[in-house]
N, C-alpha and C positions, 0 to 999 in steps of 0.2 A: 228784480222784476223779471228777467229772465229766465231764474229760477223757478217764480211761480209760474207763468207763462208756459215752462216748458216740463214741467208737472202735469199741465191740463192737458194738453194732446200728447197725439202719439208719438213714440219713441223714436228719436233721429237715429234711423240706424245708417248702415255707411250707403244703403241705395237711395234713401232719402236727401242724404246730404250729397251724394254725388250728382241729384237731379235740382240741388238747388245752386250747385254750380254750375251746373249744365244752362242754367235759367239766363246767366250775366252774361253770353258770348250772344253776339247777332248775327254769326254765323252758322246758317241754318244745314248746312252740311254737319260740320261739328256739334252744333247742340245735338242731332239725330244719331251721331254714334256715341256722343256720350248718356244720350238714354236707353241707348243698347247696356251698356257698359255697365249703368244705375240696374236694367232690369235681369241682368245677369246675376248683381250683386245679391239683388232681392234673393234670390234662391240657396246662395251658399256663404252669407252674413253670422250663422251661426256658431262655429269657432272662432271668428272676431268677435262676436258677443260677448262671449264667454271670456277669453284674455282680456277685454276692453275694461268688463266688470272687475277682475281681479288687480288690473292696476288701479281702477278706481277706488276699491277695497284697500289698498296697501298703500297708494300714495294720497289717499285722503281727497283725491278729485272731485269738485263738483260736474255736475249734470251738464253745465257749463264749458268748463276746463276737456272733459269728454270727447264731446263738440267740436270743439276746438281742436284737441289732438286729430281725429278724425278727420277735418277738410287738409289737416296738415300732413295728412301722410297718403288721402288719396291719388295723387298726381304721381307715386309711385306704382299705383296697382292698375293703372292702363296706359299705352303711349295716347289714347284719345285725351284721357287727362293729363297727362305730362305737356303734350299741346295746347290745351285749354289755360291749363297753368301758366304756361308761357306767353299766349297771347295775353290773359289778362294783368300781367305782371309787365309796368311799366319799364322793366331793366329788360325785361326778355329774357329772365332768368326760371328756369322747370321750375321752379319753387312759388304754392299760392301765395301772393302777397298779402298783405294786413287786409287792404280795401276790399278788396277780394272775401275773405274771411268774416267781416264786418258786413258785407252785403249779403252775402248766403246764407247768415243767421239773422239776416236785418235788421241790426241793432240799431239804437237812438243813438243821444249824445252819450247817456249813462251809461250806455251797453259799448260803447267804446272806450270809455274810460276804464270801464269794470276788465274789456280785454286787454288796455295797457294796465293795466295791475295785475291780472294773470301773468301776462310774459314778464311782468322785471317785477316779482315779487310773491309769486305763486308757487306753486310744488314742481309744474311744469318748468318754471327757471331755476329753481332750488336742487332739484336732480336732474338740469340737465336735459330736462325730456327730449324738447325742441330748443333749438337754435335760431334765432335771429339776428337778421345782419344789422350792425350797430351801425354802419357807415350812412348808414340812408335816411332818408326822412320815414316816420314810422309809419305812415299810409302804405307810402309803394315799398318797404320793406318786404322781404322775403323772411321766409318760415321754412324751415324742414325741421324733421325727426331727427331724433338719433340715430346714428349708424347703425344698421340693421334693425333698427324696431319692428319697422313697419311688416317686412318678412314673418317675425316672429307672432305679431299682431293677427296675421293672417295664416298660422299655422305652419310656419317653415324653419324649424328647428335650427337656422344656421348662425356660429356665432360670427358674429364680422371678422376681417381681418386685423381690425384697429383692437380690436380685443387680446390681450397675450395671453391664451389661456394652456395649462399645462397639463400633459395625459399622463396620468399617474393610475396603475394599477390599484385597483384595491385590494388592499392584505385586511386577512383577517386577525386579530390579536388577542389572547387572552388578559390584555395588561389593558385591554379597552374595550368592555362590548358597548352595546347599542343602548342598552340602557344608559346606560352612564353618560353615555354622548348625550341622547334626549335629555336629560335631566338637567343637564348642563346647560343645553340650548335656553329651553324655558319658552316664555313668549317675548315679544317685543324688541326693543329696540338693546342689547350688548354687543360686547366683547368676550369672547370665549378662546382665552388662551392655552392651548396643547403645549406641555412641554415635554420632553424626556430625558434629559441630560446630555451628559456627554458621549452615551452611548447611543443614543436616538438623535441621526440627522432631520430636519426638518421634513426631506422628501420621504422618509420611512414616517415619520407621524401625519403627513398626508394621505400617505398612501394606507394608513391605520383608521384614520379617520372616514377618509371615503370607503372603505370597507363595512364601517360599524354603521353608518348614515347609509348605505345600500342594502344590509341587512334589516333598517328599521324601517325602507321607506321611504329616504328622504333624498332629494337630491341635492347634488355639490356641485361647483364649479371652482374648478385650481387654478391662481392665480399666482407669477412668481411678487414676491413686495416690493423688488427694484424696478419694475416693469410699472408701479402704480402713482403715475403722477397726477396732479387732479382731473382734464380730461378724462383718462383713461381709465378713475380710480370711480368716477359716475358713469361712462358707460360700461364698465362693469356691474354696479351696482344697479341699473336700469334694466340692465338681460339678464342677470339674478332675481332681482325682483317681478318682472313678468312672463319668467319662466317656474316661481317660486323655487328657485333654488337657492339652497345656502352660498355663499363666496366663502371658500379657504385660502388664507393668502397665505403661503410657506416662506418663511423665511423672516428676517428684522426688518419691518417696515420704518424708512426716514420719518415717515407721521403718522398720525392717527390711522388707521387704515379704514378706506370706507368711510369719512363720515358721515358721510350723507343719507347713507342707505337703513332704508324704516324695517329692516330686520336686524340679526343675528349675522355676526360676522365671526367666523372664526380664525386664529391666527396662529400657526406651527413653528415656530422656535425655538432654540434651547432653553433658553431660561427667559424672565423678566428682565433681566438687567439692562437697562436703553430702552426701555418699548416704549416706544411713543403711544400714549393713551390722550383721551380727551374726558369727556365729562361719563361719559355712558357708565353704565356699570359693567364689570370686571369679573370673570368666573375664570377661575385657572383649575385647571384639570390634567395632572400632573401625572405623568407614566414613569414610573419606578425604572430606573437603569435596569440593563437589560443582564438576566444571573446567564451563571453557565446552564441553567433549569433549561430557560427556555429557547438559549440558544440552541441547545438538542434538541428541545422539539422543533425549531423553527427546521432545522437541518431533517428532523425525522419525518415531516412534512413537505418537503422539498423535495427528498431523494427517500422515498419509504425502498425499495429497492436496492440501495448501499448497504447491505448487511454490514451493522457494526462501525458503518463509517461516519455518522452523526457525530458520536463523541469526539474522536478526531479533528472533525471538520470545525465541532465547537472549540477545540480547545486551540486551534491552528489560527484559523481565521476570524476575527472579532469584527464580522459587517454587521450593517442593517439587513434587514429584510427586502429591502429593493434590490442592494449590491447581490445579496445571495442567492433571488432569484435571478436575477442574470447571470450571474455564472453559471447556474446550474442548467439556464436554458440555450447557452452558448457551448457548453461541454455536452449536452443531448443532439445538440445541431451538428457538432462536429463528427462525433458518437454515430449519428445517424445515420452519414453518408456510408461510414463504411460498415455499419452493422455490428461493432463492437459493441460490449455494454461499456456505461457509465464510472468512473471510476475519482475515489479521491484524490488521484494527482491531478486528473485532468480539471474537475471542479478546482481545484487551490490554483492550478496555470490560468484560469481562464477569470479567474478573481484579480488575479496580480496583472494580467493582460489591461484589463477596465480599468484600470489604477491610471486614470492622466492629472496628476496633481502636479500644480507647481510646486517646487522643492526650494525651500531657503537655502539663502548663499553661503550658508553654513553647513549642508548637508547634501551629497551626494549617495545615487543609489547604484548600487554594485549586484552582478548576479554573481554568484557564488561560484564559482566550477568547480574545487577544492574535494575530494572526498578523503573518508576514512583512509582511504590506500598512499594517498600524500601524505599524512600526517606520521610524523616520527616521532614517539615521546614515549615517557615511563608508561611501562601497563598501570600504576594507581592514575597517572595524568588521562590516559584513555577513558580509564573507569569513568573519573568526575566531570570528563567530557561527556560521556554516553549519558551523564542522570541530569544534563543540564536538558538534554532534549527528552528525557524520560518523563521529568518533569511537567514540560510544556503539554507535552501529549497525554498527559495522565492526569490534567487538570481537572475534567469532569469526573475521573470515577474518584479522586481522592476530597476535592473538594465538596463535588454535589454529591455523590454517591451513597459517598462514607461519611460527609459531615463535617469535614474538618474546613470549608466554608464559612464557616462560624469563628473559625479562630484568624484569618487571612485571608484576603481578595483574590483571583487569579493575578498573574504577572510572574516573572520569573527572574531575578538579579544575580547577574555572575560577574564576578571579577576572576580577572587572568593577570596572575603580579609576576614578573622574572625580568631579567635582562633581557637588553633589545636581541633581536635575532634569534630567540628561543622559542618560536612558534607560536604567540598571541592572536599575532595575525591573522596566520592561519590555521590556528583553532576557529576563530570565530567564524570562517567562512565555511570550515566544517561543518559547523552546527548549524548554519543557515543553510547551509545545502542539503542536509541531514532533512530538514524539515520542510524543504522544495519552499525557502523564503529567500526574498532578496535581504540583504545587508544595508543598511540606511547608515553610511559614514559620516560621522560628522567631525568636523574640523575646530578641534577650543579653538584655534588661533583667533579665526572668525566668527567664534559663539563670544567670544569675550568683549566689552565695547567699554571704553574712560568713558562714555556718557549716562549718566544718570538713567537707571530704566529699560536701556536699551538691551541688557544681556538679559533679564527677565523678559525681553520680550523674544528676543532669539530662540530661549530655550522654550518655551509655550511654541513656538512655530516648528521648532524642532518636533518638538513630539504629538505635536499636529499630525506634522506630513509624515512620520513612523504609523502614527493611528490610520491616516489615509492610504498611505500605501502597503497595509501589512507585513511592512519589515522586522528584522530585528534591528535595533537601534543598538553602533556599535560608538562608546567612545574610546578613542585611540586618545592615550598619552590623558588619562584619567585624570593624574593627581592636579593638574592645569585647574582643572573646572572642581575637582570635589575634593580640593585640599582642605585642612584642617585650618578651622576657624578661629581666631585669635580673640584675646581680652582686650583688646586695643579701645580706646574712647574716643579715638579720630572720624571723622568722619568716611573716610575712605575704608577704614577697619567695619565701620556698621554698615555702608553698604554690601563689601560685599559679603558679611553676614547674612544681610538681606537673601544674596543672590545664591546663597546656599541653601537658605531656608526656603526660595523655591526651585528649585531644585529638588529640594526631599520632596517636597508637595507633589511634585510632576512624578517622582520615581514611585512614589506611592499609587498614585491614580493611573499608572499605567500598566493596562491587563495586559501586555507582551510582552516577547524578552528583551531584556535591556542587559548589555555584555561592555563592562568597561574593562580597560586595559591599561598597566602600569607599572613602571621601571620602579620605580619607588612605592611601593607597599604603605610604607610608612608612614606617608605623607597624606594618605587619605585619611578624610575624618572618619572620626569612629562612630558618629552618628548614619552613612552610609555604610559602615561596615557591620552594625549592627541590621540595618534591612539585606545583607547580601545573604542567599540561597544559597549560594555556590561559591567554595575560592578554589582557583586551579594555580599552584603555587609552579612555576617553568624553571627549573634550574638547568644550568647549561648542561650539556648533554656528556653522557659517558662515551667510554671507547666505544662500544656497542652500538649505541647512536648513533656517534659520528660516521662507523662506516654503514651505516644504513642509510644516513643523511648522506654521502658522499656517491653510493649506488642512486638514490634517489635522483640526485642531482644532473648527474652524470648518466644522460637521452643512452636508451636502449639503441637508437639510431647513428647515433655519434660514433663517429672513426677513432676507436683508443687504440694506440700502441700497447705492442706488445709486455712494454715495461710497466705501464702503468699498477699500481701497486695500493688498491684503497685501504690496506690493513696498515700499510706504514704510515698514509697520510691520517688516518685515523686516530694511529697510538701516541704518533706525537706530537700531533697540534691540536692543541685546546680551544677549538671556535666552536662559535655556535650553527647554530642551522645558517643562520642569513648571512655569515659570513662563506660557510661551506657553499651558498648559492652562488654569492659572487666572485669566489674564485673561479668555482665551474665555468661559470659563463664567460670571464674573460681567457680564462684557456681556452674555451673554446672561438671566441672571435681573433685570438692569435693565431691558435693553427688554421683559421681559415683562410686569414691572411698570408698564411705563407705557404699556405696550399700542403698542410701537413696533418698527419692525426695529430690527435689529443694524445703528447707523452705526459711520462714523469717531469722529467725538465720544465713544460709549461706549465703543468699544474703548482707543481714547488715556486714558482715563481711569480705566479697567483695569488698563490699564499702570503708568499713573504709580502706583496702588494697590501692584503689586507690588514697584515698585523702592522703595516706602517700606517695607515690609514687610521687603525684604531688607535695610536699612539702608544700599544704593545712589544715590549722586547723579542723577537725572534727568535725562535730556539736554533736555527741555522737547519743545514740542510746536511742530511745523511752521510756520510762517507760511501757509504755504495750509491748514493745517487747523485751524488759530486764528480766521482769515478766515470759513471754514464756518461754522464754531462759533458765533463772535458774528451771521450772518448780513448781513455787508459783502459787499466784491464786490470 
């Protein structure tokens, strides 16, 4: 009835209905400024028309329900009606009450019942529109909007604060234009899931997404999916829908996301696996892992101005597109002050600065200090150190350039096999400092777990936080975690089968350097020996070395006597680098304790220190530095 009824005359717009609230107060001060208030509206009703119609369009509202919205949101757009409101609202609460509502449209018996079935069963309760307080009797009940509507209703583009919405740049993508987006959207009521693997975080596929829907037209609103509990997940879906925006929600949503909402929801995660869906229908629109191609472009678009440094940068740094525009506009900012140009190290410092990830308790991150000038080893050991980083850095012209992409992924595997103390160590921190990377250490003791699942789940986190922090992933004491795998039938023998078999999985999928390290050679499987690039084989050091190691060792600052003599300790003790450290050092915390240089006498006796330590026989000590020692002649 009220349908037809209000067919026949003219259109309740908001100064009509504001002058038929104005009608039920007998205060004739107040009725007088709220028909100021109505004859105001009359004049500037027309961008509420227009929104009013377009929620009635998309949530399916009757002429009715309209109405309704309307006396329920005016007591926001004057303090005359927030008063009016208040007076005629039995609790004394700003909010029109039902009775209220029901007399300003002056409904019957059937015109109240029709509005208790708009509020607990209509579109208006179904998204959420408006709230009613359940506590009261449904007469003097109170009514408002949703959080911010009414603003918006009225042309004031702001979203509430109860809304978590997220400011994500738009990138533009070749892996996603705007077509493809549209096509995808379609009409009506889906789910539109973006994925990209494991090379595309969800905020870089947002930020692809809002770029491609910017370029066609359309508008987004970014939401994060932890942030969306039901509340929160409808007034979202209420200032999406009468702003006609799309909702992107980034990230794995606990439910359905949105379901309530009568468009197109789009949703950015890695993959499918866990997403909670409901009935709607499902479009997955899938972005290809990211090659070395376009990492260059994304880098030759960033920084057109790096002569030659794009390659580089791609074959260094494996981010997103969000990550590398921030580095790149944090190396310009820094850059700026003082008038320098831009440069590749400062971009890769300013990459690994952004880097706040939590680190598992299995891996800690190391900055390298280490250079070539430290390092003591054969010229072939230097060589096959230099091509592990040659490598790294020449991924884009040997892979994309030339082709051989086709044959092999990026990633780079080196193994360092010798006796302890022969430099592994710090080779590897060479080569990460070579490449201005931090060292991501990890620790087998603590990657290894007697519980079922749990060392598979170690190592996924391990080379996580390597991918999030653009380290090199180093393991120390190798054969632990990638020993050779047995015929065994036990149960204990097939798991940790298992746990090697991912293990290959992870060293496979992983585009960076991965540097493991190992006293025993032999004990590694051959199925990792087969994917290794690189073996740097450390044999204990010659005379030559040794007294290179032993100069090294031994501070250009340090007080030596005049006896000391590194060609003899050199010729006739056979240690390695890390034991030639630890003598040094405790010779030198002896003479400082006794307030003396570094002689021959405490060095020798350093020494013989460490060959007892190693459970090594002693070759004894000189007859000329015997002679010294006891002070003879």
């Amino acid at each position: 009835m009220y349908e037809q009824a209000r067919s026949e005359q003219a259109r309740f717009d908001l100064s009509r209905l504001a002058a038929r609230l104005g009608e039920l107060t007998t205060d004739p001060h107040l009725a007088g400024r709220v028909a100021d208030v109505a004859e105001g509206l009359e004049r500037e009703a027309a961008p509420s028309e227009r929104a009013l119609d377009r929620m009635r369009t998309v949530f399916g509202l009757s002429a009715f329900e309209r109405d309704l919205l309307v006396l329920v949101g005016l007591p926001e757009e004057h303090e005359a009606l927030t008063t009016l409101a208040r007076t005629l609202n039995p609790r004394g609460e700003p909010h029109t009450c039902l009775a209220a509502v029901a007399a300003a449209l002056r409904l019957d018996d059937v015109g109240c019942h029709h509005l208790r079935s708009a509020l607990e069963a209509g579109p208006l309760h179904e998204h959420r529109i408006v709230q009613v307080d359940a506590l009261v009797p449904f007469p003097e009940a109170g009514i408002r909007l949703a959080p911010g509507l009414w603003s918006v209703l009225r042309g004031h583009d702001h979203w509430p604060a109860d809304v978590p919405t997220l400011t994500v740049a738009p990138l533009v993508s070749p892996a996603l234009g705007s077509e493809r987006l549209h096509a995808a959207l379609g009409q009506g009521r889906r789910v539109v899931v973006v994925t990209g693997g494991d090379s595309r975080p969800p905020s870089e596929l947002a930020a692809v997404v809002r770029g491609a829907a910017q370029a066609g037209g359309t508008q987004v609103v970014t939401v994060a999916a932890d942030a969306l509990d039901g509340p929160v997940a409808a007034l979202v879906s209420v200032h999406a829908a009468v702003r006609g925006a799309i909702p992107v929600v980034v990230g794995r949503p606990t439910h359905a996301p949105l379901p309530t909402h009568p468009g197109p929801v789009l949703v950015c995660a890695d993959d499918m696996t866990g997403l909670a869906l409901d009935d709607r229908p499902v479009v997955v629109v899938e972005l290809a892992d990211r090659d070395l191609g376009e990492s260059v472009r994304m880098w030759q678009g960033l920084v057109p101005d790096l002569n030659g440094g794009a390659d580089h940068l791609a074959s260094v740094l494996r981010v997103d597109q969000v990550r590398a525009t921030r580095a790149v506009a944090d190396a310009r900012a820094t850059t700026g002050s003082g008038g320098g140009p831009i440069s590749v190290a400062a971009i890769v410092g300013h990459a690994r600065r952004r880097t706040h990830s939590d680190l598992p308790p299995s891996a800690r991150l190391v900055r390298p200090r280490a250079s070539w000038d430290d390092l003591v080893t054969t010229p072939d050991n230097a060589e096959m150190l230099r091509s592990v980083v040659d490598r790294v850095r020449g991924q884009v012209r040997v892979l994309h350039d030339w082709g051989f992409g086709a044959h092999g992924g990026p990633g780079v595997r080196a193994l360092f096999a010798g006796p302890p103390g022969t430099g592994k160590t710090l080779s590897a921190h060479v080569v990460a400092g070579d490449l201005d990377l931090d060292l991501l250490v990890v620790d087998v003791s603590a990657l290894v777990s007697k519980w079922i699942g749990e060392t598979e789940k170690h190592i996924s986190e391990v080379f996580a936080a390597a991918e999030r922090s653009q380290a090199v992933l180093f393991f120390d004491e190798a054969d632990a975690i990638f020993g050779k795998r047995t015929d065994g039938n036990d149960a204990q023998a097939r798991w940790a089968n298992l746990e090697t078999a991912h293990l290959l999985a992870k060293i496979d999928e992983f585009a960076g350097l991965v540097v493991l390290a190992t006293n025993l050679r032999g004990h590694i499987d051959d199925a990792f020996v087969r994917r290794l690039d690189v073996v740097v084989e450390f044999d204990e050091p010659g005379v030559e070395e040794r007294r290179r190691l032993w100069s090294t060792h031994l501070s250009p600052r340090a007080p030596l006597a005049a006896d000391v003599d590194l060609e003899q300790l050199a010729s006739i003790y056979q240690v390695t680098g890390g034991l030639i450290r630890n003598a040094a050092l405790a010779a030198a915390y002896r003479a400082a304790a006794t307030d003396r240089c570094i002689d021959q006498r405490t060095l020798l006796g350093a020494v013989e220190r460490e060959y007892q330590k190693a459970g090594r026989s002693f070759p004894g000590i000189p007859r000329s530095a015997a002679v010294v020692a006891s002070g003879g002649t």
